[in-house]
VMD Tcl script that draws the C-alpha trace (Angstrom):
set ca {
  {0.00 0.00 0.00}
  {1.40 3.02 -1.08}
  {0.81 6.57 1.34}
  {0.97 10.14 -0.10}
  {1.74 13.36 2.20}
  {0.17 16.20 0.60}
  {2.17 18.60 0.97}
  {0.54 21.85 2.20}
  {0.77 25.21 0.08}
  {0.55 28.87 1.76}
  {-0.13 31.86 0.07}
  {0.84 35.55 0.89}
  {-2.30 38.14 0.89}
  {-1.72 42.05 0.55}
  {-3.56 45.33 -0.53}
  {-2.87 46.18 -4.07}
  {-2.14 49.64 -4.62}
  {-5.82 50.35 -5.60}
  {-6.76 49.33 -2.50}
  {-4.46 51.37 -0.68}
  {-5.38 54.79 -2.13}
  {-8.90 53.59 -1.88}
  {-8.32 53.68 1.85}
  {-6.22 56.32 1.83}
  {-8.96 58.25 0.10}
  {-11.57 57.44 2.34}
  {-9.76 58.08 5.19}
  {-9.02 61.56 3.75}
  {-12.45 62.16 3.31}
  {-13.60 61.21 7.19}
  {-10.68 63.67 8.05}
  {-12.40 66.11 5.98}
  {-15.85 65.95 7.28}
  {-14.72 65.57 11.32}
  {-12.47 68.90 11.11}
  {-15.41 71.41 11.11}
  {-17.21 69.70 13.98}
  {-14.29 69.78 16.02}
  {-12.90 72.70 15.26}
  {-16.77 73.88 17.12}
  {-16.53 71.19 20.06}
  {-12.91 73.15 21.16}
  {-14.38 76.64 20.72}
  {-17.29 75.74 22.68}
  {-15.46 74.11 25.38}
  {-12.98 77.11 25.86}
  {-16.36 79.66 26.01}
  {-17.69 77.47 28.43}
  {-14.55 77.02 30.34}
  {-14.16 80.78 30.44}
  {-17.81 81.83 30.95}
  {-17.84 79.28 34.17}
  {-15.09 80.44 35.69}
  {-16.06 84.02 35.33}
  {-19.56 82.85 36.84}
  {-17.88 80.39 39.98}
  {-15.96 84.09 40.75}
  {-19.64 86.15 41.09}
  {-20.85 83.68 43.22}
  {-17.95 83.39 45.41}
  {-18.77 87.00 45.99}
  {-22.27 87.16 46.46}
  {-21.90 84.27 48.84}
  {-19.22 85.68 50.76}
  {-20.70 89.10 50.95}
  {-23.47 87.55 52.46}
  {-21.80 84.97 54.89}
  {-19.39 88.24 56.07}
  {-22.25 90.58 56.10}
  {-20.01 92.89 53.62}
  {-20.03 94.19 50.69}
  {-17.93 92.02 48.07}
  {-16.24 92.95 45.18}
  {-15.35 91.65 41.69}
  {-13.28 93.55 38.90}
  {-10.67 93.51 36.12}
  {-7.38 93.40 36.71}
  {-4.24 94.23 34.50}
  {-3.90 91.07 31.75}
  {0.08 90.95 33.09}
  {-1.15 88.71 36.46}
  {0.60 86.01 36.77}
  {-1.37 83.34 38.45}
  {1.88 81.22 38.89}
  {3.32 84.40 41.38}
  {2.87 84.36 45.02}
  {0.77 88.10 45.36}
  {2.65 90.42 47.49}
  {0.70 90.82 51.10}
  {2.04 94.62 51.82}
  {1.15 96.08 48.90}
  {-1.42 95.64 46.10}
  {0.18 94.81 42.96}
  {-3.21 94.08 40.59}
  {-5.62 97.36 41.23}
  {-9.12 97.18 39.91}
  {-8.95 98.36 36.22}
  {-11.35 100.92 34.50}
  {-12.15 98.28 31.31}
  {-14.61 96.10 29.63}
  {-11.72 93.67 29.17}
  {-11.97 91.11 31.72}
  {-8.73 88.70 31.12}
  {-8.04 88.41 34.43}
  {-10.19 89.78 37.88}
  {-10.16 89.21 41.65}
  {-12.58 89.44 44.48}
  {-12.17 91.02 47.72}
  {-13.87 92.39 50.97}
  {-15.04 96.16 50.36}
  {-16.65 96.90 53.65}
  {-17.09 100.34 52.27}
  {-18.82 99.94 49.28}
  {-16.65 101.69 47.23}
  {-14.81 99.41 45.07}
  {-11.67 99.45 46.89}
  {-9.66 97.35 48.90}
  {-9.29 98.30 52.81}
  {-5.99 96.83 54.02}
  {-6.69 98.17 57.87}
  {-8.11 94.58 59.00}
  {-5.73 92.15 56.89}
  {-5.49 91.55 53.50}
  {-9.00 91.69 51.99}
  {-8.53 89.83 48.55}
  {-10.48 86.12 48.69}
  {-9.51 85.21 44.92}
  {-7.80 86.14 41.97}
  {-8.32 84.52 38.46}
  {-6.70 84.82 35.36}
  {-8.80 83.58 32.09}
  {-5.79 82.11 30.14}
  {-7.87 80.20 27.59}
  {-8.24 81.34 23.75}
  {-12.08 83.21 24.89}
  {-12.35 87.05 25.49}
  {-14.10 87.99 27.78}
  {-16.07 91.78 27.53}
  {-18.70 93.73 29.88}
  {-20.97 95.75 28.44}
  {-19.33 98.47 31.61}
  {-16.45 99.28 32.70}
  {-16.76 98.97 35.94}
  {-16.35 96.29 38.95}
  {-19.72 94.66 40.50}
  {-20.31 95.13 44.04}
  {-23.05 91.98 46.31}
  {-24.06 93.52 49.30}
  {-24.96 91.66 52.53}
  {-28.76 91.34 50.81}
  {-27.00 89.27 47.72}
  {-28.06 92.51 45.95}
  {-25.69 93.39 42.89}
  {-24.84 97.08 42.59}
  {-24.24 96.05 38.51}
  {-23.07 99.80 37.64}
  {-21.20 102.04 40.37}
  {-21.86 105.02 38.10}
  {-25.64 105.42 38.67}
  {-27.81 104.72 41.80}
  {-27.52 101.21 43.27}
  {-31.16 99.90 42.24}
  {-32.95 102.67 43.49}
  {-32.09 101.94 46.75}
  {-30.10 103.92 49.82}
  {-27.81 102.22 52.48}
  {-26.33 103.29 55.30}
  {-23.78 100.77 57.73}
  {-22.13 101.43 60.80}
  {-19.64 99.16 63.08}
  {-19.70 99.05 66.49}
  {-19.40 95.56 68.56}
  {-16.99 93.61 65.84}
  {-20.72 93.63 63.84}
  {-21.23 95.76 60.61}
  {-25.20 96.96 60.92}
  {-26.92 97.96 57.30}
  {-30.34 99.65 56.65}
  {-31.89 100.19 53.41}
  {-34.25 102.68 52.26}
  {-36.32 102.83 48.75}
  {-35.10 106.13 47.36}
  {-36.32 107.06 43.85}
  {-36.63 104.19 40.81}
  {-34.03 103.17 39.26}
  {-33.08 104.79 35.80}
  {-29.73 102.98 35.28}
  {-29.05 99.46 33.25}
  {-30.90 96.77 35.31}
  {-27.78 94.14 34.12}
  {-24.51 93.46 33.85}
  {-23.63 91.54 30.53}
  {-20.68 89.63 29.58}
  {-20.12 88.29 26.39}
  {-18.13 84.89 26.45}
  {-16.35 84.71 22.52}
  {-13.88 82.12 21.32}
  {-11.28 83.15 19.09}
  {-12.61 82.83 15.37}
  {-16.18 82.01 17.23}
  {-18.54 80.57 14.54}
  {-22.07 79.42 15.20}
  {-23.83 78.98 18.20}
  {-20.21 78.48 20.69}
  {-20.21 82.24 22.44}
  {-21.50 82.57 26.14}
  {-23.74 85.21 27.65}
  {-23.20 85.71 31.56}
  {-25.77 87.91 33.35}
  {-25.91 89.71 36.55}
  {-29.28 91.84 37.44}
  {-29.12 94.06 40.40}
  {-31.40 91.42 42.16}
  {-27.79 89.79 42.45}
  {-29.32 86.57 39.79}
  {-26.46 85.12 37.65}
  {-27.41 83.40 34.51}
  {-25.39 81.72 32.03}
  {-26.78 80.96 28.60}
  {-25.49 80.05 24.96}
  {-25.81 82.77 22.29}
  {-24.40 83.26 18.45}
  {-20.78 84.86 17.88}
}
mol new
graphics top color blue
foreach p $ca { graphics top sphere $p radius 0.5 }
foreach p [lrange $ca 0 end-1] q [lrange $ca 1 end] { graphics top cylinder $p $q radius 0.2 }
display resetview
């Protein structure tokens, strides 16, 4: 009886060249398509990066001017702060700035209500932030917002604060406010900042909104 091994026989498999650029080509294409969306998904994300650290900052104040029973204050500062720099504690080296550029701000104590830091009982700054992302950042004033102890927002220094009157004293380690309805109020009911990417298309800006009922709102809007 005679046995035969077959003997087995392998064979190499490749892409052709056609079916190389076809790939090629269709991968080109995907590219193609996926750039545009995102290109909008990183816009977006640095407006809403921006716009909620702007908003986390206003609340900070509202909440600590209420907690301290004291006026708070936010407001610009000079675009050179350096977040990455220990702030010098006997001087002020970041001043509130008279813009409606807000690349960098800071929050502090203003027991007088007068937009200005009082350094006779410590230091008074609670934060300071510096928006380093790729979105600007404008008010529609230049000007800082004060919270009073109420949570009210006095959303432009330049006209009566909500047609109201205060008056504080300090006696006992306790500040003391009173209010008083003085005449209505004829000057802009809110504070708008407008969140933009750089080269903002579409529906990827950010509106933030303070009314002098000390409400923040944060909402999409168009570039």
């Amino acid at each position: 009886m005679q046995q035969r091994q077959l003997v087995g026989k392998y064979k190499c498999y490749a892409f052709t060249l056609i079916e190389l650029m076809t790939v090629i080509v269709v991968v080109a294409l995907l590219i193609t398509a996926a750039i545009p969306s995102f290109s909008d998904f990183v816009r977006n994300n640095q407006a809403m990066v921006a716009a909620d650290r702007l908003v986390s900052s206003l609340r900070l104040a509202k909440g600590e001017a209420i907690r301290l029973g004291i006026p708070v204050t936010v407001c610009p500062i000079s675009s050179s702060f350096n977040p990455t720099t220990a702030p010098s504690q006997s001087t002020e080296e970041y001043p509130c700035q008279n813009t409606t550029n807000w690349s960098a701000w800071k929050v502090f104590t203003d027991p007088d209500f007068n937009a200005t830091e009082d350094f006779a009982d410590g230091w008074p700054v609670l934060e300071y932030t510096s928006n380093r992302g790729s979105a600007v950042i404008t008010s529609n004033i230049s000007a800082p917002i004060t919270f009073d102890p109420m949570g009210f927002a006095n959303v432009n220094p330049a006209t009566t604060r909500s047609g109201w009157t205060w008056s504080s004293s300090y006696s006992s380690g306790e500040w003391d406010w009173s209010y008083s309805y003085a005449s209505a109020y004829g000057g802009t009911y809110y504070r708008v900042f407008n969140v933009a990417p750089t080269g903002c298309t579409g529906n990827n800006a950010r509106v933030v909104e303070v009314t002098q009922n000390g409400v923040i709102k944060i909402s999409n809007a168009d570039c």
